[in-house]
Biopython code that builds the backbone (N, CA, C, O; Angstrom):
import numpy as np
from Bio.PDB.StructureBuilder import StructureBuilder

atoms = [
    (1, "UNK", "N", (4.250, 10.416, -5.968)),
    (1, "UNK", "CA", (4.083, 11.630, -5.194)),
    (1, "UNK", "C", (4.014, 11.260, -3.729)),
    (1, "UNK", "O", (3.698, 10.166, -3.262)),
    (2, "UNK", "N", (4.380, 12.414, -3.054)),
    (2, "UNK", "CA", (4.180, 11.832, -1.361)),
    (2, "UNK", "C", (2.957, 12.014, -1.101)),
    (2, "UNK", "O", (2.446, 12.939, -1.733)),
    (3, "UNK", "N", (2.325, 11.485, -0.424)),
    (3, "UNK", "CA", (1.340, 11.638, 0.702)),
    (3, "UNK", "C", (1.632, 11.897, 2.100)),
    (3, "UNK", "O", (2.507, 11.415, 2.819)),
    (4, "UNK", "N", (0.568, 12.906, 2.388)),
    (4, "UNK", "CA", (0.745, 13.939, 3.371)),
    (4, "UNK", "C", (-0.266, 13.611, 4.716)),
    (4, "UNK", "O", (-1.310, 13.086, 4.329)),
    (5, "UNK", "N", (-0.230, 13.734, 5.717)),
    (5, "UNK", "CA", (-1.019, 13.791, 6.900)),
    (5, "UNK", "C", (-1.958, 15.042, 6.817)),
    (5, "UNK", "O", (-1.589, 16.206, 6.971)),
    (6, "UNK", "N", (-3.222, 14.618, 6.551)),
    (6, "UNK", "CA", (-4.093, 16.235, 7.046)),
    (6, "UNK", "C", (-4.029, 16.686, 8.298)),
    (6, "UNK", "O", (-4.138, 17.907, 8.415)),
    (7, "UNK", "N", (-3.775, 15.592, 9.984)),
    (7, "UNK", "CA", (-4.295, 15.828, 10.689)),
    (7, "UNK", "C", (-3.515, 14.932, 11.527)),
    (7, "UNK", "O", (-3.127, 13.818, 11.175)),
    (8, "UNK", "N", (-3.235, 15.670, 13.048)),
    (8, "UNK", "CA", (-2.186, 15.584, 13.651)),
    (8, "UNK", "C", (-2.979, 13.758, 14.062)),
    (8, "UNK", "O", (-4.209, 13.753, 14.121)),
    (9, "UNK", "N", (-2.447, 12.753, 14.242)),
    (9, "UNK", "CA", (-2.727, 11.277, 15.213)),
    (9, "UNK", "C", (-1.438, 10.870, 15.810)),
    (9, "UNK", "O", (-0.269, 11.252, 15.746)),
    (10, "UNK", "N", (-2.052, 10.019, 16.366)),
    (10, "UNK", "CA", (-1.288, 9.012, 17.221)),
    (10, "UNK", "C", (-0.963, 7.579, 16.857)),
    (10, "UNK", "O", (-1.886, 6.765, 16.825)),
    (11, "UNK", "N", (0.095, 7.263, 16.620)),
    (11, "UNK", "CA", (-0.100, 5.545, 16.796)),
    (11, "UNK", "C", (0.927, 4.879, 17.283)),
    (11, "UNK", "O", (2.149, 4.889, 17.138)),
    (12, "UNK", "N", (-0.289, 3.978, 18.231)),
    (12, "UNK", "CA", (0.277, 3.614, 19.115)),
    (12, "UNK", "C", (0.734, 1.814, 18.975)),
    (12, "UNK", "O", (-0.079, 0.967, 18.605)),
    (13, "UNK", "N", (1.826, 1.575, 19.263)),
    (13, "UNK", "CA", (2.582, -0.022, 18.999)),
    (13, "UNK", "C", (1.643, -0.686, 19.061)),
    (13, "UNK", "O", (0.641, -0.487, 19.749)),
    (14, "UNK", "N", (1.911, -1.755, 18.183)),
    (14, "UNK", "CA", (1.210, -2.369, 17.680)),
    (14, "UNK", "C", (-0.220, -2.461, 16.834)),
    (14, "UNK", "O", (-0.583, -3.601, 16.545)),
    (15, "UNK", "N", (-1.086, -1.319, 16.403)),
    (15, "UNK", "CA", (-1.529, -1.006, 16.353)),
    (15, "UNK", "C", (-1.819, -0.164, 14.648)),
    (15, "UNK", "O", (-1.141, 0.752, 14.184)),
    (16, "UNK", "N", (-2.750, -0.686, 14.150)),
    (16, "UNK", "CA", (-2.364, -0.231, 12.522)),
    (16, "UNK", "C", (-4.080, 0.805, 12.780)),
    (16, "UNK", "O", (-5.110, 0.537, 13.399)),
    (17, "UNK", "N", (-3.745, 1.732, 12.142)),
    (17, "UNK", "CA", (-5.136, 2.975, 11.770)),
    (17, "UNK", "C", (-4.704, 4.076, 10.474)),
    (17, "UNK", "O", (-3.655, 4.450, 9.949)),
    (18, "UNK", "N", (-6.436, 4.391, 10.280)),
    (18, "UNK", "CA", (-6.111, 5.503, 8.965)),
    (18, "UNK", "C", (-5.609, 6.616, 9.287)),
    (18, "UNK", "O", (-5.411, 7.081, 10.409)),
    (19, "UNK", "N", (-5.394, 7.060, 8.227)),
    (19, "UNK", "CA", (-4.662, 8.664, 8.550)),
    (19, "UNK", "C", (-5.346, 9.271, 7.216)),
    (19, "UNK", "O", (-5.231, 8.633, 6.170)),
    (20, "UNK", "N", (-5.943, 10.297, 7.231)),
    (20, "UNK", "CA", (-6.373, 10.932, 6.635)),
    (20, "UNK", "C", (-5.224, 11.819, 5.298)),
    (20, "UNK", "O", (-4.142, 12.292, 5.646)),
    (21, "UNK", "N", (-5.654, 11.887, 4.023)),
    (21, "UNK", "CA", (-4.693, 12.765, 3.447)),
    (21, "UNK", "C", (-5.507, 13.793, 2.862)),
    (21, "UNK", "O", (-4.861, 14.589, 2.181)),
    (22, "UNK", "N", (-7.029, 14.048, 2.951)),
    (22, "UNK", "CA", (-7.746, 15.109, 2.200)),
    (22, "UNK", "C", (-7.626, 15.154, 0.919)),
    (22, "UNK", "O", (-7.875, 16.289, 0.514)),
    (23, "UNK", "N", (-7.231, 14.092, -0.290)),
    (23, "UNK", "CA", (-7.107, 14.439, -1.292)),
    (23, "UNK", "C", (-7.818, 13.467, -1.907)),
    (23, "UNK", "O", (-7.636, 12.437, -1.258)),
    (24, "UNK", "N", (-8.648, 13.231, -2.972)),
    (24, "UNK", "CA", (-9.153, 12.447, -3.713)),
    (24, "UNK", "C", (-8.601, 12.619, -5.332)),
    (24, "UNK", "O", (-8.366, 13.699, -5.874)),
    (25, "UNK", "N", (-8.440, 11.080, -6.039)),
    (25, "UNK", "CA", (-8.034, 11.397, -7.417)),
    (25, "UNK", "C", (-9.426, 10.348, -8.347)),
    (25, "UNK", "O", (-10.204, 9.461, -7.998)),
    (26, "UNK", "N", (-9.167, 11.003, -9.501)),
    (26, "UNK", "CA", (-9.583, 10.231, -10.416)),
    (26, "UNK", "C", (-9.194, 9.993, -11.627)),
    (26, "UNK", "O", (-9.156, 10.754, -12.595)),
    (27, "UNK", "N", (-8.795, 8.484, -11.494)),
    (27, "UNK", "CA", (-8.100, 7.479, -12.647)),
    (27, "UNK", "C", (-8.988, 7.052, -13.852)),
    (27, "UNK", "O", (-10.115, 6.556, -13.867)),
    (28, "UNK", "N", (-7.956, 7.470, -15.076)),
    (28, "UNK", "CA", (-8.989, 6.770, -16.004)),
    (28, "UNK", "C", (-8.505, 5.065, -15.940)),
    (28, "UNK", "O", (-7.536, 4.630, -15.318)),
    (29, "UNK", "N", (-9.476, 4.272, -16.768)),
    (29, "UNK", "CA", (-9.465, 3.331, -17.361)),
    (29, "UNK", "C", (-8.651, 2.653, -17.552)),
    (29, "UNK", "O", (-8.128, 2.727, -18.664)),
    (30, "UNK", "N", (-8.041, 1.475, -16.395)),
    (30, "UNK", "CA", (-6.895, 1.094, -17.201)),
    (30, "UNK", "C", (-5.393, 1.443, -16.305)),
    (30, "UNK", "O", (-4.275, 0.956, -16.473)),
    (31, "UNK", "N", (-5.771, 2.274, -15.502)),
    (31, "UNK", "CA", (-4.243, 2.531, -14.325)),
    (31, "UNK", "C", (-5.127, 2.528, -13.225)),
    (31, "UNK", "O", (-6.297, 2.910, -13.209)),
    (32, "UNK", "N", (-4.177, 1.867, -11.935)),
    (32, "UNK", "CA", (-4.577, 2.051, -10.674)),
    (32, "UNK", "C", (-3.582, 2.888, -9.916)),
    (32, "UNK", "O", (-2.510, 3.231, -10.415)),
    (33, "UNK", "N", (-3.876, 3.135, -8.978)),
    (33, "UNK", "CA", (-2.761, 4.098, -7.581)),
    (33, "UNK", "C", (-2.225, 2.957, -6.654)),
    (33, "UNK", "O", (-3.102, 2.254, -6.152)),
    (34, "UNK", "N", (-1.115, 2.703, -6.392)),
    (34, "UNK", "CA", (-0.490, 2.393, -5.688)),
    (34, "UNK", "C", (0.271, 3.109, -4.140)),
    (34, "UNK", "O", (1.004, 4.096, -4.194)),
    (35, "UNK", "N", (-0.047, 2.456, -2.943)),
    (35, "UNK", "CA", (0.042, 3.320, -1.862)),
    (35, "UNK", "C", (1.029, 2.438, -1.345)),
    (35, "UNK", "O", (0.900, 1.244, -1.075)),
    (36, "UNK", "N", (2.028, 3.167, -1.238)),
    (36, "UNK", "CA", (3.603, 2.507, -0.592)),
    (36, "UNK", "C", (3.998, 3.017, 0.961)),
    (36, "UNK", "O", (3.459, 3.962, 1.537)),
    (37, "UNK", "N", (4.651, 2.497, 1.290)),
    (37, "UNK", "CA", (5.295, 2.820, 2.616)),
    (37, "UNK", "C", (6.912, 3.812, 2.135)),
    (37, "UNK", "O", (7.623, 3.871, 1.132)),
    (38, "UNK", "N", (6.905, 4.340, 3.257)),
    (38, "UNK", "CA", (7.931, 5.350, 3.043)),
    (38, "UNK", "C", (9.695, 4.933, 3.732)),
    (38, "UNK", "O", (9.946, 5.093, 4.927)),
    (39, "UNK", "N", (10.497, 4.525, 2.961)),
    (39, "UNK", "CA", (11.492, 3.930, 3.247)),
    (39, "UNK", "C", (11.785, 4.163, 4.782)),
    (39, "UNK", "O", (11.765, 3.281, 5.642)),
    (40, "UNK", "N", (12.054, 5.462, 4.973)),
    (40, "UNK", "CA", (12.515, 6.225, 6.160)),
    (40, "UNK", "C", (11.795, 6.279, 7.472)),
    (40, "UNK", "O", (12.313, 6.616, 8.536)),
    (41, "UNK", "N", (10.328, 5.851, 7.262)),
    (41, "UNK", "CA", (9.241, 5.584, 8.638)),
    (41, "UNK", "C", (9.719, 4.606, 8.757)),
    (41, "UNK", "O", (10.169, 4.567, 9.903)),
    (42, "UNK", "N", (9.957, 3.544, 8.145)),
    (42, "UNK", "CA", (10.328, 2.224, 8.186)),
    (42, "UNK", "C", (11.185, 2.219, 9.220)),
    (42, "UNK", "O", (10.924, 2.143, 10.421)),
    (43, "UNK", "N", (12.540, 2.333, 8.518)),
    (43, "UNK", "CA", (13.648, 2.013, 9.008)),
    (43, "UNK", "C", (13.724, 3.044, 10.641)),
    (43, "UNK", "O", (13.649, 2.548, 11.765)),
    (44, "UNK", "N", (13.848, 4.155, 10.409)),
    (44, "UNK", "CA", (13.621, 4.654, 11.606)),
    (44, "UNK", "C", (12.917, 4.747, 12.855)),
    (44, "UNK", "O", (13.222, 5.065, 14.005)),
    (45, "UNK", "N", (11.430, 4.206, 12.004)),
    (45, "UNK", "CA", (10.369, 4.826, 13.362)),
    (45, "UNK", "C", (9.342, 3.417, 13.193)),
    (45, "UNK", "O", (8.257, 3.354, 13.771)),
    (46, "UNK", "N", (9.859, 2.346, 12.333)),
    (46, "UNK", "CA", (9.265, 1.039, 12.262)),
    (46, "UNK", "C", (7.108, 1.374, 11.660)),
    (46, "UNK", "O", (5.963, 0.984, 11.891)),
    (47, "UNK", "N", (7.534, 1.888, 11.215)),
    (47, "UNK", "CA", (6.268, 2.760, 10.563)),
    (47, "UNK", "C", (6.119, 2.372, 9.088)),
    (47, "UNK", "O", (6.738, 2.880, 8.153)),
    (48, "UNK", "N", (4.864, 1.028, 8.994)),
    (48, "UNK", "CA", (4.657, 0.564, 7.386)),
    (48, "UNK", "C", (3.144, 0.863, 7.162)),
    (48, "UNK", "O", (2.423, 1.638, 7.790)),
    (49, "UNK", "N", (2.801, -0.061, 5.957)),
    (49, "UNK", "CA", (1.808, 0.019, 5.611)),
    (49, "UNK", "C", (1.602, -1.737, 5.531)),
    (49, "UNK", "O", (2.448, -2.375, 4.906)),
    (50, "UNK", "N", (0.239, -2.590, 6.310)),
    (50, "UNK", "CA", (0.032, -3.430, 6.482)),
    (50, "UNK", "C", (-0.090, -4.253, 5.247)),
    (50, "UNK", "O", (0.479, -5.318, 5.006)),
    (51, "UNK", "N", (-1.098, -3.448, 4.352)),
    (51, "UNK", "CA", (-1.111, -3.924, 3.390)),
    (51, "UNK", "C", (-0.517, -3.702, 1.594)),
    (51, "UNK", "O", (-0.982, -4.093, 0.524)),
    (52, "UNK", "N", (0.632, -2.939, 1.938)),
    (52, "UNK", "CA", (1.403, -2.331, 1.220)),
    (52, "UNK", "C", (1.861, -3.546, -0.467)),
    (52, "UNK", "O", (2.281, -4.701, -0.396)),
    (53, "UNK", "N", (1.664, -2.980, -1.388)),
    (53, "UNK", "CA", (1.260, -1.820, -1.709)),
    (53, "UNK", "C", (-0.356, -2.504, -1.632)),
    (53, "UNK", "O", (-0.792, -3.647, -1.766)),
    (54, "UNK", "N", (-0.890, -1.353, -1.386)),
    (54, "UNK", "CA", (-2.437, -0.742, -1.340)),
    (54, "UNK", "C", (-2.624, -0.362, -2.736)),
    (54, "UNK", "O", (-1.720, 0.100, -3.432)),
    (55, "UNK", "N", (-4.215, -0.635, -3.255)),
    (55, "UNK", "CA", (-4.278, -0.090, -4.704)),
    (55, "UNK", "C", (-5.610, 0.401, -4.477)),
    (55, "UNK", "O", (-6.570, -0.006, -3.823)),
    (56, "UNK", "N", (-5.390, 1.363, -5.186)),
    (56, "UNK", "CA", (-7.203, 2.489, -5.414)),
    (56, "UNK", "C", (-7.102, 1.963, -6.949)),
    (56, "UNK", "O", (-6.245, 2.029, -7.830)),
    (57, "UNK", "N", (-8.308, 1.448, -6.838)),
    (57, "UNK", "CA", (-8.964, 1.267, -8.602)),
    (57, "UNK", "C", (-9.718, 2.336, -8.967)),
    (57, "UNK", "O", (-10.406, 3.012, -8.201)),
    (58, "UNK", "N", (-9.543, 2.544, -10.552)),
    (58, "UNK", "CA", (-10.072, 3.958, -11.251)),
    (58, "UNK", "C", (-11.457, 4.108, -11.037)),
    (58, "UNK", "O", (-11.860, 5.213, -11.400)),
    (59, "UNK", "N", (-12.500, 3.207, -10.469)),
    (59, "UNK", "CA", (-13.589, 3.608, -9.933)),
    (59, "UNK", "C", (-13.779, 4.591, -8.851)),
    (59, "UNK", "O", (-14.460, 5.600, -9.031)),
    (60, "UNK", "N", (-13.107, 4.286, -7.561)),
    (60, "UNK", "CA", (-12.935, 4.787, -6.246)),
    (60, "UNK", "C", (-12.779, 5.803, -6.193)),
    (60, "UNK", "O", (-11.631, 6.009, -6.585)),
    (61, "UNK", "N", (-13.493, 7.158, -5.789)),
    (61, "UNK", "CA", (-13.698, 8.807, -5.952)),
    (61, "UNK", "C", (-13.545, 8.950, -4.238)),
    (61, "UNK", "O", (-14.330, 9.790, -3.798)),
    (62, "UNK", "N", (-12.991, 8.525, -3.558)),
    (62, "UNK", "CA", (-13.389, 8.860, -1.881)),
    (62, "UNK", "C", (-11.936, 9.310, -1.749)),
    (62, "UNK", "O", (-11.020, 9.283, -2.570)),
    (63, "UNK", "N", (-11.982, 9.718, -0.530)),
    (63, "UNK", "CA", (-10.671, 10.389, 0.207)),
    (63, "UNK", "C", (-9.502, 9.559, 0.196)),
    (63, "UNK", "O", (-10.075, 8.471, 0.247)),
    (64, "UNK", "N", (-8.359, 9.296, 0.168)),
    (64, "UNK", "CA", (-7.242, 8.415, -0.047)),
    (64, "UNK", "C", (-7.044, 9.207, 1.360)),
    (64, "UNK", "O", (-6.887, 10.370, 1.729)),
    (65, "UNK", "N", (-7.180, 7.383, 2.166)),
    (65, "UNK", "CA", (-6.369, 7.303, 3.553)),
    (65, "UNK", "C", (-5.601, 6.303, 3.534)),
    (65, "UNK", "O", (-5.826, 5.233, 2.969)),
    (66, "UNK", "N", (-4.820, 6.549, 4.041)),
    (66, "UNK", "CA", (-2.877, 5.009, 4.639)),
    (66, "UNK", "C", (-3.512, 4.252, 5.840)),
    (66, "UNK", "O", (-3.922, 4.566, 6.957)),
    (67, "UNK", "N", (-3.426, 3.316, 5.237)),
    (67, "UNK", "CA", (-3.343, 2.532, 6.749)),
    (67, "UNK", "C", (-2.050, 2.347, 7.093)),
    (67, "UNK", "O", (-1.210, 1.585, 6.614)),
    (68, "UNK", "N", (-1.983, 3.124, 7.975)),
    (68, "UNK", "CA", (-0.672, 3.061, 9.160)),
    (68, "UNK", "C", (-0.077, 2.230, 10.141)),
    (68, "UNK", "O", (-0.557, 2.577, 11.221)),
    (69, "UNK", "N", (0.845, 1.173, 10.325)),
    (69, "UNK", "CA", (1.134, 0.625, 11.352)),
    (69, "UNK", "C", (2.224, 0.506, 12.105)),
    (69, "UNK", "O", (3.274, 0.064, 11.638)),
    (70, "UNK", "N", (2.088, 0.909, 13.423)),
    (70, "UNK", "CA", (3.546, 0.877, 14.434)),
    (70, "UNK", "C", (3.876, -0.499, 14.804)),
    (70, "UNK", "O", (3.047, -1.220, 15.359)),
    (71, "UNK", "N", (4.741, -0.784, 14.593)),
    (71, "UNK", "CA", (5.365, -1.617, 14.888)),
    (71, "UNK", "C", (6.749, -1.629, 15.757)),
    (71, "UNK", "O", (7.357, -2.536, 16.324)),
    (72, "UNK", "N", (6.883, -0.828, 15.675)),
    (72, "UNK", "CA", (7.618, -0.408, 17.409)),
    (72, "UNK", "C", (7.558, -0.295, 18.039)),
    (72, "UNK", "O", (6.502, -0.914, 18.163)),
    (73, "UNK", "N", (7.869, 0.257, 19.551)),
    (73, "UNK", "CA", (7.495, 0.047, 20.819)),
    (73, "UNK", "C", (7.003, 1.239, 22.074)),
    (73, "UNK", "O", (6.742, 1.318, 23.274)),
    (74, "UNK", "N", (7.109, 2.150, 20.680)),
    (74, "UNK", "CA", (6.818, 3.570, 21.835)),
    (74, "UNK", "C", (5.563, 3.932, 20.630)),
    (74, "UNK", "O", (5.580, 3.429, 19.507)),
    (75, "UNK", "N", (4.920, 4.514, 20.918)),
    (75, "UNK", "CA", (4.250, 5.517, 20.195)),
    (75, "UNK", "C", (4.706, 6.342, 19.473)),
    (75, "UNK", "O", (5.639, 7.106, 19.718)),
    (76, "UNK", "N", (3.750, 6.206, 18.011)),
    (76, "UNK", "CA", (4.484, 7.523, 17.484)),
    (76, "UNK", "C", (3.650, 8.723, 16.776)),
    (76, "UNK", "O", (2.531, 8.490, 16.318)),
    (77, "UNK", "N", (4.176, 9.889, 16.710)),
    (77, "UNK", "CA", (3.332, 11.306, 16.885)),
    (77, "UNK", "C", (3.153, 11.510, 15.048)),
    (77, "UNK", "O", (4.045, 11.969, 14.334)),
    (78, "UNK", "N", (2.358, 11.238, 14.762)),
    (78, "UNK", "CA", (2.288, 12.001, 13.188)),
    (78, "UNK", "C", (1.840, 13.318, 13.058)),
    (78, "UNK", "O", (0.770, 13.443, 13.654)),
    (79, "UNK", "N", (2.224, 14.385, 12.510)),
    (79, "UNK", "CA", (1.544, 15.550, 12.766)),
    (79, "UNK", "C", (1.497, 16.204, 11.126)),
    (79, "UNK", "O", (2.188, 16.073, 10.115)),
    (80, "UNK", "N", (0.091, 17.080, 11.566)),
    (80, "UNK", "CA", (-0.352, 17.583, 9.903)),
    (80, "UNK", "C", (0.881, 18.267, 8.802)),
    (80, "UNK", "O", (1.596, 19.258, 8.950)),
    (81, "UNK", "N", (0.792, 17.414, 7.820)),
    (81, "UNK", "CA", (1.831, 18.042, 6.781)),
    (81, "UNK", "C", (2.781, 16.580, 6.373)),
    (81, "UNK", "O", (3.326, 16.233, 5.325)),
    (82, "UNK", "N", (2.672, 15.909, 7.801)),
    (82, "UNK", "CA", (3.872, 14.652, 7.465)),
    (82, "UNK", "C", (4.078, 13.929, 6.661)),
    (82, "UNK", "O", (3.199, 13.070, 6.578)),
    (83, "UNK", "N", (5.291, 13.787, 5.590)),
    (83, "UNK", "CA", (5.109, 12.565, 4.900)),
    (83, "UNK", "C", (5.058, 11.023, 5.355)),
    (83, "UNK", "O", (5.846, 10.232, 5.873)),
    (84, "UNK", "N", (3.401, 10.991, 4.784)),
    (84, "UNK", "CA", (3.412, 9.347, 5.555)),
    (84, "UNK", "C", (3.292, 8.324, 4.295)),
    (84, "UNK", "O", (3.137, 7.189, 4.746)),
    (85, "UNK", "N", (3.307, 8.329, 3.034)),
    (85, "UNK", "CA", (3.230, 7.201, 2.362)),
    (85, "UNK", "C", (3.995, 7.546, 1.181)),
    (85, "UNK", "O", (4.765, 8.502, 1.277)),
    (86, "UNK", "N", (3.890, 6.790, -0.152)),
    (86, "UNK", "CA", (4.301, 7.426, -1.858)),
    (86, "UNK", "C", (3.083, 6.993, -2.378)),
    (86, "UNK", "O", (2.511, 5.966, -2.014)),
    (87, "UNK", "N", (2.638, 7.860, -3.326)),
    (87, "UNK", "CA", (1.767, 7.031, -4.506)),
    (87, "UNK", "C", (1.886, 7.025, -5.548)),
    (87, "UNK", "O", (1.862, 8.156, -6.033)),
    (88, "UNK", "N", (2.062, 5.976, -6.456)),
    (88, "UNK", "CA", (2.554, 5.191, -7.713)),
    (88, "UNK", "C", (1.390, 5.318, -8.405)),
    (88, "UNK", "O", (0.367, 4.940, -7.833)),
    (89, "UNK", "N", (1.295, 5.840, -9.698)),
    (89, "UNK", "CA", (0.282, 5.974, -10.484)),
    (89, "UNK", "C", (0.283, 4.301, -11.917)),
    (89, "UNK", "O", (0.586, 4.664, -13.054)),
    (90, "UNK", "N", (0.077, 3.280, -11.811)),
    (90, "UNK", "CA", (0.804, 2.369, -12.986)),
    (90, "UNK", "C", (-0.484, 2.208, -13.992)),
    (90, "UNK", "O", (-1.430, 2.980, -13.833)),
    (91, "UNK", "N", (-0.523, 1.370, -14.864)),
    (91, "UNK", "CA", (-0.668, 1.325, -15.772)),
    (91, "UNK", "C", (-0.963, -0.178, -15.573)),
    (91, "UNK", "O", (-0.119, -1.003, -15.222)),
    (92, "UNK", "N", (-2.021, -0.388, -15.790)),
    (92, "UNK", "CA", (-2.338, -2.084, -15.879)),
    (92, "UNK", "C", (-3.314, -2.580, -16.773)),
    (92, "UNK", "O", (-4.273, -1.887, -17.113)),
    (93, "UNK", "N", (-3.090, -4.013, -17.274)),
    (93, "UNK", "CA", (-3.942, -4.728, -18.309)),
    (93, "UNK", "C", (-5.189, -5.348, -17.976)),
    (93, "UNK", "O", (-5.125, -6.293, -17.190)),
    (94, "UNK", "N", (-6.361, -4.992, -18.434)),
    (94, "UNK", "CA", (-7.079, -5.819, -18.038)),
    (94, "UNK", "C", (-7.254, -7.489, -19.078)),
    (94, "UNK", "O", (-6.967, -7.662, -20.263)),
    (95, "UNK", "N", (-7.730, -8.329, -18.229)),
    (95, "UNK", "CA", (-7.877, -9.437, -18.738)),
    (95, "UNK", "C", (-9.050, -10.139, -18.621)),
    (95, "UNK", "O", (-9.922, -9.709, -17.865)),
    (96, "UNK", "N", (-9.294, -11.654, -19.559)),
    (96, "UNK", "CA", (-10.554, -12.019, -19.582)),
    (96, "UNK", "C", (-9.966, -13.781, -19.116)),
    (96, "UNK", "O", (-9.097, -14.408, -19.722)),
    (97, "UNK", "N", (-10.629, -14.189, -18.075)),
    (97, "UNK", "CA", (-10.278, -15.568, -17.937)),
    (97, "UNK", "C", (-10.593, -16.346, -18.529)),
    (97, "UNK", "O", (-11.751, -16.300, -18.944)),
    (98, "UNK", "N", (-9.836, -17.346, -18.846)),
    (98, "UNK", "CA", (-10.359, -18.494, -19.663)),
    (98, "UNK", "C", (-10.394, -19.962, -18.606)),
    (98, "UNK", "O", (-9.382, -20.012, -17.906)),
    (99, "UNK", "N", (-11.129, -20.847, -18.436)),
    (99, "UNK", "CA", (-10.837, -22.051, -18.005)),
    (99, "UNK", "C", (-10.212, -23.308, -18.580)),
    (99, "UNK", "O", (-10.897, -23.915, -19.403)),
    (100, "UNK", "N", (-9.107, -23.754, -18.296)),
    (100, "UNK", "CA", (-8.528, -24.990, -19.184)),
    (100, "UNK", "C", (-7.490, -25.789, -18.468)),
    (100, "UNK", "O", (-7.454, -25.858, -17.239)),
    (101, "UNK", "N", (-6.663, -26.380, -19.245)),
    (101, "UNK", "CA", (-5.464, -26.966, -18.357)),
    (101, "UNK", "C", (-4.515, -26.359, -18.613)),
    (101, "UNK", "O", (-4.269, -25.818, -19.692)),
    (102, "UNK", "N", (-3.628, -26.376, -17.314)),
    (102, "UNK", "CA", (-2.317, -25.481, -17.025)),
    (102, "UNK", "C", (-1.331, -26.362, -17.957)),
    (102, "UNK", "O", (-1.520, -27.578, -17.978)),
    (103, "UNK", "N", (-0.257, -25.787, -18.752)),
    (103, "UNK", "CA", (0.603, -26.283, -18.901)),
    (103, "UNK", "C", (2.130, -26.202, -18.353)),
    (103, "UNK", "O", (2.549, -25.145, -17.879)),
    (104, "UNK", "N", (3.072, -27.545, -18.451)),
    (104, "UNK", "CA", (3.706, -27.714, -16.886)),
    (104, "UNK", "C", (4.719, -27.148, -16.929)),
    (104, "UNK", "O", (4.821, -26.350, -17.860)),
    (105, "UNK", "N", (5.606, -27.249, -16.221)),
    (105, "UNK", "CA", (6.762, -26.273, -15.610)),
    (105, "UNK", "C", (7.939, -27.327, -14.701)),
    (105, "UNK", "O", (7.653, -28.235, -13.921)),
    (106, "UNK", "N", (8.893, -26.991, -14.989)),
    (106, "UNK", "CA", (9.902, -27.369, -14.273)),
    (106, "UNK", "C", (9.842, -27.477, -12.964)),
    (106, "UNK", "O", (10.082, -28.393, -12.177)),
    (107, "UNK", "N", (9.348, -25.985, -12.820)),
    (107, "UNK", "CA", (8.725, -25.869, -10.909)),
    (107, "UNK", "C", (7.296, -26.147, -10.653)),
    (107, "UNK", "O", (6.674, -26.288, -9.600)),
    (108, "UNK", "N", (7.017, -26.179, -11.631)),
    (108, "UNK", "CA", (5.287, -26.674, -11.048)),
    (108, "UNK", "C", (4.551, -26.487, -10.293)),
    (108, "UNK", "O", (3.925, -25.501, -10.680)),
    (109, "UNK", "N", (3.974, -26.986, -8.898)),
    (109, "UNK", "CA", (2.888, -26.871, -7.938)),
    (109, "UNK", "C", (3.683, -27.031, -6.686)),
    (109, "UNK", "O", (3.288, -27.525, -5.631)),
    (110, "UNK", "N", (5.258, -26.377, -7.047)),
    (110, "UNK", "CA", (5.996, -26.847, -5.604)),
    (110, "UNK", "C", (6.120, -25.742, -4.604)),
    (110, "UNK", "O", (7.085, -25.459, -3.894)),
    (111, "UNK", "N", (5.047, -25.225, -4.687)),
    (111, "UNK", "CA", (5.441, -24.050, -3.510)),
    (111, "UNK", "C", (5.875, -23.090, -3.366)),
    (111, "UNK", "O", (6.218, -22.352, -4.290)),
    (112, "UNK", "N", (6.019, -22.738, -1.716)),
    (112, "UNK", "CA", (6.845, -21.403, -1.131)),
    (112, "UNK", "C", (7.719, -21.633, -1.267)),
    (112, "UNK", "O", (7.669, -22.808, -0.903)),
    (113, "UNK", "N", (8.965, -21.426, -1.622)),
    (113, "UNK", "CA", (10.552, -21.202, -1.660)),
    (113, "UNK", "C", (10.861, -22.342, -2.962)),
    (113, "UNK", "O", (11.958, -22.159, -3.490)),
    (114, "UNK", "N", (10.255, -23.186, -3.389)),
    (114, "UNK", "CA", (10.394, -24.026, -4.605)),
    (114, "UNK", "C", (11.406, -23.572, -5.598)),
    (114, "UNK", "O", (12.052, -24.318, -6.334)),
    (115, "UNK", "N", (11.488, -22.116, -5.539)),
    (115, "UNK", "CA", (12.120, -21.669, -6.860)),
    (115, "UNK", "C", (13.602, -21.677, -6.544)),
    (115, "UNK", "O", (14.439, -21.907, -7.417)),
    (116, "UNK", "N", (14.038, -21.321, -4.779)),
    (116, "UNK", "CA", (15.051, -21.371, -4.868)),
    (116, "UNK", "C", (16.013, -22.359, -4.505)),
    (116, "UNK", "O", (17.031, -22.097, -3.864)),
    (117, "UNK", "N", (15.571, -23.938, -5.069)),
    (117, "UNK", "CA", (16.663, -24.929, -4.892)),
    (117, "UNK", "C", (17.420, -24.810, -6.175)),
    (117, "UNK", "O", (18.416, -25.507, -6.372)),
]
sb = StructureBuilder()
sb.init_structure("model")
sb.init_model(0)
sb.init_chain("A")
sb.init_seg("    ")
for serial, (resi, resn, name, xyz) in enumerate(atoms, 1):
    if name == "N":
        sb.init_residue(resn, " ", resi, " ")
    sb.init_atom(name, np.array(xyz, "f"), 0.0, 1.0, " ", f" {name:<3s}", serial, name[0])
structure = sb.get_structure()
């Protein structure tokens, strides 16, 4: 679903802040929300999300705000109604850790870009 701006801001280059959307959800057990950036802020108006994707866990009952960031060079005007993010509803496993030894791998412990020689 999109997410919407309650409330007209500013942001200004360089510069990442919340934006309010007035809406709160609640997840059962077992799915989290995912908060995406919107292809088209992107590309056009250099407008992401820092920490994209963002996840609300099914505990969290508070207001769902975007953290917003310009990354372009002028300021830019968000105004109430705007689509500023997507949110992804998924479905995830929980798990129980175990401690032991890893078993090995072709690629192993080789790193950033390792995979693609």
């Amino acid at each position: 679903m999109d997410l919407r701006a309650l409330e007209d801001s500013v942001l200004e280059p360089g510069v990442a802040r919340t934006v309010r959307t007035g809406i709160a959800i609640e997840l059962p057990p077992g799915y989290e929300a995912q908060v995406r950036p919107r292809s088209g802020l992107a590309l056009h108006h250099s407008i992401t999300l820092p920490n994209a994707p963002a996840t609300i866990d099914p505990g969290y009952r508070g207001e769902i705000k975007v953290i917003l960031l310009n990354l372009g060079r002028q300021a830019y005007q968000v105004h109430r109604g705007d689509k500023i993010a997507q949110l992804v509803i998924a479905r995830y496993e929980q798990v129980e850790w175990e401690e032991g030894d890893l078993n090995s791998t072709e690629r192993g412990a080789g790193g950033f870009g390792s995979s693609g020689r």
